[in-house]
C-alpha positions in Angstrom: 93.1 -124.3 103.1 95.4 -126.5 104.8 96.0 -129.9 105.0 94.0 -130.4 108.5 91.0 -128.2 106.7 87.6 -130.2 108.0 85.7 -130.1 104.2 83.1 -133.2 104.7 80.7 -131.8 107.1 81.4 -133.8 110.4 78.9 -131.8 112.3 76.2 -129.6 112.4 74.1 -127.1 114.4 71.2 -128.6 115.3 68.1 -127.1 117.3 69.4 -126.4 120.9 72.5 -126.3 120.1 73.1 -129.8 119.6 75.5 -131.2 117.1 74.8 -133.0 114.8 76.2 -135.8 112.5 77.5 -134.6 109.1 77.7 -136.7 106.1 81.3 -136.8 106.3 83.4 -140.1 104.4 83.8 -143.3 106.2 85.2 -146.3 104.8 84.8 -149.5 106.3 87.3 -151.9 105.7 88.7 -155.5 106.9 92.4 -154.8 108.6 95.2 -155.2 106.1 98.0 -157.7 106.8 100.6 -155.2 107.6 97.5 -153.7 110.5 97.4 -157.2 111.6 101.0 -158.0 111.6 100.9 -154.8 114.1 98.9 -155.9 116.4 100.6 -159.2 117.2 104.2 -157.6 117.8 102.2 -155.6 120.7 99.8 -158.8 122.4 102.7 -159.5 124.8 102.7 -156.2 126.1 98.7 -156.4 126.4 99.0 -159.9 128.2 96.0 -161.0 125.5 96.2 -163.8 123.0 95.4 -162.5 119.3 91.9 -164.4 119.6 90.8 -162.2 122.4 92.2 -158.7 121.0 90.0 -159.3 117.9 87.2 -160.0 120.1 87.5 -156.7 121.4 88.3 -155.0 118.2 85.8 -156.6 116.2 86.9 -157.7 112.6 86.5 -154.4 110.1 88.0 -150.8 110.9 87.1 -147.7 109.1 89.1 -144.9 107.5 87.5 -141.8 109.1 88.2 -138.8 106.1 88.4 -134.7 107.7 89.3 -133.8 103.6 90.9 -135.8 100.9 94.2 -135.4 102.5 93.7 -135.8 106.0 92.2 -138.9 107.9 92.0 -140.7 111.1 93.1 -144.6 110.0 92.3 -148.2 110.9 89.8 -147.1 113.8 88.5 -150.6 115.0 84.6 -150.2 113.9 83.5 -150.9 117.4 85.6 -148.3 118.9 84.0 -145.9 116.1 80.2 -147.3 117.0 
């Protein structure tokens, strides 16, 4: 298997065809400072004040885990929702 091997059921066959929902591992976490730090260096360039980019963020993110290796980071929790 490689690194980008999809081991935590993300989705299954459901009836119809549909797909649904695998257990998967997601983490829900507040940002880290360094996260944080980030996103201020870029609110000029967004023409928003820090205030405002939270609101639209929300306050928590979650690590979204394909394997033990391999994982989408720091997705804002109500781009995720």
């Amino acid at each position: 298997m490689g690194d980008l091997a999809v081991t935590t059921g993300r989705g299954h066959a459901g009836n119809g065809d549909i797909c649904m929902p695998g257990k998967g591992r997601l983490t829900e976490r507040p940002y880290t400072d360094a996260e944080r730090a980030g996103f201020r260096e870029r609110l000029a360039d967004l023409g928003l004040t820090y205030e405002q980019l939270m609101a639209c963020l929300g306050g928590t993110c979650v690590d979204v885990f394909l394997n033990e290796r391999a994982y989408w980071r720091c997705v804002p929790t109500r781009v995720w929702r």
